[in-house]
Steps between C-alpha positions, in 0.01 A plus 500: 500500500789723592681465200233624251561828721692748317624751784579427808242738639267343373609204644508623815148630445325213436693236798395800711118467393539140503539481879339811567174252306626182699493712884112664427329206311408352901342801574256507240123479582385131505175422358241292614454302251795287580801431268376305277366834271795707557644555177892426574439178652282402203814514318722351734326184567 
């Protein structure tokens, strides 16, 4: 993924957003309706 990067900015960027993504993703809201509609783990298993 890093590779296709051309600057090193960039780079830095989008690891940055990457874990920045990773750290908030528990505190999203949690539905109701269980996990089985949630769109990511649709696609996951």
């Amino acid at each position: 993924m890093l590779r296709s990067i051309p600057n090193k900015l960039g780079g830095v960027c989008a690891i940055f957003l990457a874990i920045l993504l990773i750290f908030t993703l528990p505190f999203t809201p949690q539905q109701r309706r269980g996990n089985q509609f949630y769109l990511p783990n649709q696609i996951l298993f």
